[in-house]
N, C-alpha and C positions, 0 to 999 in steps of 0.2 A: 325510539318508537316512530313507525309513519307517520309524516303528517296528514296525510291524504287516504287511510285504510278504507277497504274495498268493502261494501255494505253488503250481509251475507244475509238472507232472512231463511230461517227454518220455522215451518209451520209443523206443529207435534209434534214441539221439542221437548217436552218431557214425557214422551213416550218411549218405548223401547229400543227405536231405532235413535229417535230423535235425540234425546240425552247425551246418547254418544256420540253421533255428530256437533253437538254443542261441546262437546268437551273437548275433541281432538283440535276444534279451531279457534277456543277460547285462549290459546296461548300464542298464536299467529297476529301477533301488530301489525302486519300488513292487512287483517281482517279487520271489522266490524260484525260483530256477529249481533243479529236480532233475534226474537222469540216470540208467537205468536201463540198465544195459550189463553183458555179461557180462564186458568188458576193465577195467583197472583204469582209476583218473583217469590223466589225463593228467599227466605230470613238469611242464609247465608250464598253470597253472589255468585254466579259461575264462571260471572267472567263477560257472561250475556247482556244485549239490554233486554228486555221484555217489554212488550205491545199488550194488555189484553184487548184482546179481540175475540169475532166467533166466525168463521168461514159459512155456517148454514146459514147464519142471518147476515150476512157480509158487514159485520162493524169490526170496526176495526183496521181492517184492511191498506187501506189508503193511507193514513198514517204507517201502519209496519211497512210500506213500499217506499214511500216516499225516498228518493235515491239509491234506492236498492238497485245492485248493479245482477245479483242471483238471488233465486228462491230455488230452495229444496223442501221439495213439499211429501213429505212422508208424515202429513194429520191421516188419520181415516176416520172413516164412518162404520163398525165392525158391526155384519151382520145386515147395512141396509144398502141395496144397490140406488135407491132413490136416494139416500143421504150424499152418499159418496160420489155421486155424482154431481149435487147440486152445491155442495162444497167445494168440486173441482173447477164447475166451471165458473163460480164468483173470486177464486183465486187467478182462474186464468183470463180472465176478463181486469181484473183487478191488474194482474200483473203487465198486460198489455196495453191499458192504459198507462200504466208505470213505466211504460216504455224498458223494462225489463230486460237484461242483454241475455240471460241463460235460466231456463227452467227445467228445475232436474227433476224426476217424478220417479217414487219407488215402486215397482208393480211385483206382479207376481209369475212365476213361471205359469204355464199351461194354462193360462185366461181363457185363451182359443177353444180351450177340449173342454175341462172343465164345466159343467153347466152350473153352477153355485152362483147363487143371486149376487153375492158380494163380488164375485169374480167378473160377471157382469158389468155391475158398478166399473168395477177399475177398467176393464177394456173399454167401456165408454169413455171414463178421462181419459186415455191413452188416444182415443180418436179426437176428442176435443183438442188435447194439445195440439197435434199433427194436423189439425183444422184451422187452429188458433194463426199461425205461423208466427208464433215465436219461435224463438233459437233454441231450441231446447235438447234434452239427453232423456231417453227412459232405459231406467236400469228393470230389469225382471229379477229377481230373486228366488230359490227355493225357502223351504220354511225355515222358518229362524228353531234356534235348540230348544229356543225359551216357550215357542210353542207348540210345540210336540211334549215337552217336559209340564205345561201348563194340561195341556189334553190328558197325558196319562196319570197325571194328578186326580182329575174330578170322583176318578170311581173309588176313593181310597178307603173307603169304610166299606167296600164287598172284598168276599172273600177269595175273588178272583180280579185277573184285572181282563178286562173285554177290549178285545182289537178287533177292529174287520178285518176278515178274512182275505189276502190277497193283496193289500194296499203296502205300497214301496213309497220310502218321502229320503232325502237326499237332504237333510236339517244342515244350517251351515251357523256360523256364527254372527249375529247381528253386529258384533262389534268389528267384524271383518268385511259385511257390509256398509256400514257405517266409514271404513279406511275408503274402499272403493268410492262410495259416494265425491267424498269429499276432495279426494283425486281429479275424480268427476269434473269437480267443479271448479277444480287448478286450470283442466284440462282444455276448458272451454265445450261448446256445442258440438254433439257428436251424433244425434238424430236418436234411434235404437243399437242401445249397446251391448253386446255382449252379454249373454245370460248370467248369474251368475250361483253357482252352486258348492255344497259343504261338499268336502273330501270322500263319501260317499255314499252308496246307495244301499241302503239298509229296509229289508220287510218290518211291517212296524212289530212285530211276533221281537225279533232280534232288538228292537228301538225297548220292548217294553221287558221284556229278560235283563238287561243291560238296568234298564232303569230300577228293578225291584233288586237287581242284586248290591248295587253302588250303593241303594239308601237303606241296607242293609236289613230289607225283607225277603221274602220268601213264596208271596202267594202264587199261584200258575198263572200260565198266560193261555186265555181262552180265545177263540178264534170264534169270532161271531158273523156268518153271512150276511153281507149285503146288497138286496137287489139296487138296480135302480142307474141310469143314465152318468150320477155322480160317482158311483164305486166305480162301474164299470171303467170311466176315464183313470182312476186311481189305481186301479185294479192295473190296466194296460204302459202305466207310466209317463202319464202325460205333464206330468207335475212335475216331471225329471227335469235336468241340466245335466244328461251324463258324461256328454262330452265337454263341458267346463265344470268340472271340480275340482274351481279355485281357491276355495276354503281351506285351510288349514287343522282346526281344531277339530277331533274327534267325536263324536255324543259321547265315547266314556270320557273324554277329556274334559268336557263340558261340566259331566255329571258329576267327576270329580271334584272339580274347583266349588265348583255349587256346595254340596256337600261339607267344603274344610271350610267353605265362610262365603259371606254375600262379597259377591266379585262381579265385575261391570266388563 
C-alpha cells in the first residue's frame, strides 16, 4: 500500500453520480478518497473516509479539504438555481483557501440554450470556477439513464404515458460518466472538457415506447405540446452532445439490466 495516497474529496458522494465515483477509486491505494455528506457513513464501509458536512451552510468544509490534493464536486442543489450556486461558491472559496491542485465540476450539456433555473445555477458555478482560478476541469454531460427512467416513471398510474412533443435527449450512463470523471482527475487540469454524451440521440416518444415495453407494459405514448422558451431549446437540440457519443450503453441496455435486478 502507499505510504503517501493522494487525498481525493467527492462532494455528493452518495448521490448517483457520486457513489460511483467513490466506488471505482476506493480500491486505488494510491488514493485517499473523502466524502462529504450530510448523511452519516455508511454501517458497512466503502472503502471512503466521510466528513459530515453541508456546502449551503459551509460546515464542514475546511476539515473535508484539509490536504486534499482534488475535489470532484458533483453535490447539487435540484431545482434551485440560488442553492446551487451558493453551494458552489463556499466549496470553491473553501477549496482555494485549500490551496486545492485540481477542481473537477460535473455540469450539464446546453446550460447556454436552455433557460431552466437549475441550468442557470450550474453555468453560474461554471463562471465562478473559471473566475476562481483554480486549476480545474468541467465535464458537461448529457442526461443520465437513471433520469429519463426516473421522469417517465412519475405518470405510472395514468392510462397513458405523456411526453412533450418534439423533445430529443441523448441519455448516457452515469456510471460511464463517473469512468470519465475519474480519469479526469489521473489526468490532471484540463480547463473545459469535452462534452460528453450516451450512444445516442433518441425522441423521448422512442425513450418512452422502449421504456413501457422492457417493463413489460403496454400503455400508448401520448405526445403532449409544449410552448414556452424551455421546449423550444429542447425541441431544437440544444441539450445534445451529437458529435461526442462517447457512452457506450444503450437506454434498452440500461433498461434491461434495471429490470433483471438493481445494478450500479
Amino acid at each position: 500500500m502507499a505510504n503517501n495516497p493522494t487525498p481525493i474529496l467527492i462532494t455528493g458522494g452518495t448521490g448517483t453520480l457520486g457513489r460511483r465515483i467513490v466506488r471505482r477509486l476506493a480500491d486505488d491505494d494510491d488514493t485517499e478518497v473523502r466524502v462529504l455528506s450530510r448523511r452519516a457513513a455508511p454501517t458497512q464501509g466503502d472503502g471512503a473516509r466521510w466528513i459530515t458536512g453541508d456546502l449551503a451552510s459551509d460546515q464542514g468544509l475546511d476539515q473535508a479539504l484539509t490536504g486534499v490534493d482534488t475535489v470532484v464536486h458533483c453535490a447539487h442543489v435540484a431545482g434551485s438555481s440560488l442553492g446551487e450556486v451558493s453551494a458552489g461558491a463556499n466549496v470553491i472559496t473553501a477549496a482555494a483557501r485549500a490551496g486545492v491542485r485540481h477542481f473537477i465540476y460535473i455540469s450539464i450539456v446546453g446550460i447556454d440554450y436552455v433557460p431552466l433555473s437549475y441550468y442557470k445555477g450550474k453555468l453560474a458555478v461554471e463562471e465562478l470556477i473559471e473566475e476562481s482560478g483554480l486549476p480545474s476541469t468541467i465535464l458537461r454531460a448529457t442526461q443520465f439513464h437513471e433520469l429519463i427512467d426516473w421522469l417517465l416513471g412519475q405518470p405510472e398510474r395514468l392510462p397513458v404515458v405523456p411526453v412533450p412533443a418534439g423533445f430529443w435527449f441523448q441519455p448516457v450512463a452515469a456510471d460511464e460518466v463517473a469512468g470519465r470523471l475519474v480519469d479526469i482527475a489521473r489526468e490532471g487540469p484540463g480547463g473545459r472538457a469535452v462534452d460528453m454524451g450516451g450512444p445516442e440521440v433518441r425522441s423521448v416518444e422512442s425513450l418512452a415506447t422502449s421504456y413501457e415495453s422492457i417493463r413489460g407494459r403496454s400503455r400508448p405514448v401520448k405526445k403532449i405540446p409544449f410552448p414556452g422558451e424551455v421546449a423550444r431549446a429542447f425541441r431544437s437540440g440544444a441539450n445534445l452532445a451529437a458529435g461526442n457519443a462517447d457512452g457506450r450503453q444503450t437506454w434498452e441496455e440500461y433498461l434491461s439490466a434495471a429490470v433483471e435486478g438493481p445494478g450500479e
